[in-house]
C-alpha positions in Angstrom: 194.2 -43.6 -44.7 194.2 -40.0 -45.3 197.6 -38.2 -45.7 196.4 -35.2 -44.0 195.2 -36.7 -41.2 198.0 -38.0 -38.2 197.9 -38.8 -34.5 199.9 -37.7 -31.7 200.3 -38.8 -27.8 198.3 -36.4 -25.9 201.2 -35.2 -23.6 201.7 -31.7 -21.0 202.2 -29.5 -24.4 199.3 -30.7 -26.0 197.0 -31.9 -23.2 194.9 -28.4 -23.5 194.3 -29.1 -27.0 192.6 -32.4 -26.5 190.8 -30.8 -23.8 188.8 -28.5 -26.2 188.1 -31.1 -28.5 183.8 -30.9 -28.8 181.5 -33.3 -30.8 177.8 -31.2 -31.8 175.7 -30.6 -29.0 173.4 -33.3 -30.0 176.3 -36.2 -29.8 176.9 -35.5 -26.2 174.8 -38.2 -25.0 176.5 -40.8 -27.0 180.5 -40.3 -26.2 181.8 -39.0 -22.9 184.4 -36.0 -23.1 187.7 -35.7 -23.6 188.1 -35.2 -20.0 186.3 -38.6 -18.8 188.5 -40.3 -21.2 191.7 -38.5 -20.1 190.8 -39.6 -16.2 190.1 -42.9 -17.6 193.5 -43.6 -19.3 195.6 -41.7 -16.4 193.6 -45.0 -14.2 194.2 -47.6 -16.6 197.6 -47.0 -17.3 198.9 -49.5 -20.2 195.7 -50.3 -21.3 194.5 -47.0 -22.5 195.9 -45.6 -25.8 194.7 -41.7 -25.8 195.9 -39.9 -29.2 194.3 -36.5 -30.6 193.9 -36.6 -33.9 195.5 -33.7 -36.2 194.3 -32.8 -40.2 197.3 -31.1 -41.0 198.0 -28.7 -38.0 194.6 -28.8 -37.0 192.7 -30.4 -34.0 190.0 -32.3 -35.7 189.5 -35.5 -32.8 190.7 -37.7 -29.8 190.8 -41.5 -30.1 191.3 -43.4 -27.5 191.7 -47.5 -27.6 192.0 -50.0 -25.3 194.6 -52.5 -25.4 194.6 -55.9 -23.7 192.1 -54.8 -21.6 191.1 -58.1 -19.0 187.5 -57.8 -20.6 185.5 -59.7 -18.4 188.1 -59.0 -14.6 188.3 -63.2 -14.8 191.7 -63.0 -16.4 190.2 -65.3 -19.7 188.9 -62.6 -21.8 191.8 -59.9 -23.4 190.6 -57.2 -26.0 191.9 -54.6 -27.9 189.8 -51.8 -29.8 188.4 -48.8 -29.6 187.0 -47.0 -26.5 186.2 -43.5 -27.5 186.1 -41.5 -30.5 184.7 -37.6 -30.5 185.7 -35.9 -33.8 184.8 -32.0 -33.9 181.8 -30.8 -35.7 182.8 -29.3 -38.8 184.9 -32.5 -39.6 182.6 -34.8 -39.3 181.7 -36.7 -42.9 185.7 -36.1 -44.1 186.8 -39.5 -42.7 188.0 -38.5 -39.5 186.1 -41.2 -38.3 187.4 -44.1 -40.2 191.1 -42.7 -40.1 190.8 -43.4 -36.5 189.0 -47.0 -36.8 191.7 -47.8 -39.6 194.6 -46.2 -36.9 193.4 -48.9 -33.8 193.3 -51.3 -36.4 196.9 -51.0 -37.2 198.0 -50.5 -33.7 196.4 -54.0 -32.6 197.1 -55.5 -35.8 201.0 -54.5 -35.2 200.0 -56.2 -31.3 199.6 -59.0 -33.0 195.3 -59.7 -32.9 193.1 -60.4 -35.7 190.1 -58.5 -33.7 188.9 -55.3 -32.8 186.1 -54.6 -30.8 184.0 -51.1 -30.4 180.8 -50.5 -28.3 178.6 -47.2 -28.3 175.4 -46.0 -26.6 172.5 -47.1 -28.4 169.8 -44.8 -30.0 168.5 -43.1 -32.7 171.2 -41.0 -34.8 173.5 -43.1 -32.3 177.2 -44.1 -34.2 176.0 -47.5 -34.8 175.6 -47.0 -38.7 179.2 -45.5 -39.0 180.6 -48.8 -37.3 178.4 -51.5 -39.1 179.1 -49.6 -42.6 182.7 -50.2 -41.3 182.6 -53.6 -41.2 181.9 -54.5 -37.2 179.1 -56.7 -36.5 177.3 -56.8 -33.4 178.3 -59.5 -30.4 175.0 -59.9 -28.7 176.9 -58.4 -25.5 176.4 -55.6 -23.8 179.3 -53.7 -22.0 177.8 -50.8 -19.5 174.8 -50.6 -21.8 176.4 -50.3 -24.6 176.3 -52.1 -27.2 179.6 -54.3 -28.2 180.5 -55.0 -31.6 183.8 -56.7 -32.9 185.9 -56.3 -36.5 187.5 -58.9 -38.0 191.0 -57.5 -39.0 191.9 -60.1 -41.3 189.7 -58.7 -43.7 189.7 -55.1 -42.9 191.9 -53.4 -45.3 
């Protein structure tokens, strides 16, 4: 991981900060804002994981993961990985990306699993590329028409 590069809970000092956090234009269609995910962890209590993601002093992202999550609502089928990931646009290509896949890795590493899983919205210039290079490999499942793909953490890192 890069040394620069740290998380911190989004909380009522900082909550403004995560709220301003913008991927280019032309990535809107493939991650939802900061504000969707925010709603989304405030419903999901436990199970969401929200953390901005700092280079430095500097706001360069928002992560958030899902932890234990009742994949399927049968009770059978518990995941952990990541659920969102916008990284501003001037930092993109200075590992933003993959110190925030590498951070949910340790945090459901340290939960004890041996998987992570990711899905993303499908399409051309889409993040599908950044995850595969990663290491994920796709399911075959599709999650709210995204596509799901999963990391094995015992050989990741």
């Amino acid at each position: 991981m890069t040394e620069s590069f740290r998380l911190e809970a989004v909380t009522p000092a900082n909550v403004d900060v995560a709220l301003g956090i913008r991927v280019r234009p032309d990535q809107e269609r493939f991650v939802s804002p900061v504000v969707k995910s925010l709603a989304e962890a405030y419903a999901y209590g436990e199970v969401a994981w929200p953390r901005l993601i700092f280079d430095g002093d500097r706001p360069v992202g928002f992560l958030m993961a899902f932890l234990n999550i009742d994949w399927d609502g049968k009770g059978v089928d518990f995941r952990s990985g990541l659920w969102r990931l916008n990284v501003v646009a001037d930092a993109q290509g200075r590992g933003v990306g993959r110190f925030a896949v590498e951070s949910v890795a340790a945090e459901v590493r340290r939960r004890g699993e041996t998987r992570m899983y990711v899905t993303w919205e499908p399409g051309e210039d889409g993040p599908e590329g950044f995850y595969r290079k990663l290491g994920f490999r796709l399911t075959g499942e599709v999650s709210g028409g995204e596509t799901v793909g999963v990391l094995d953490l015992t050989s990741f890192l």
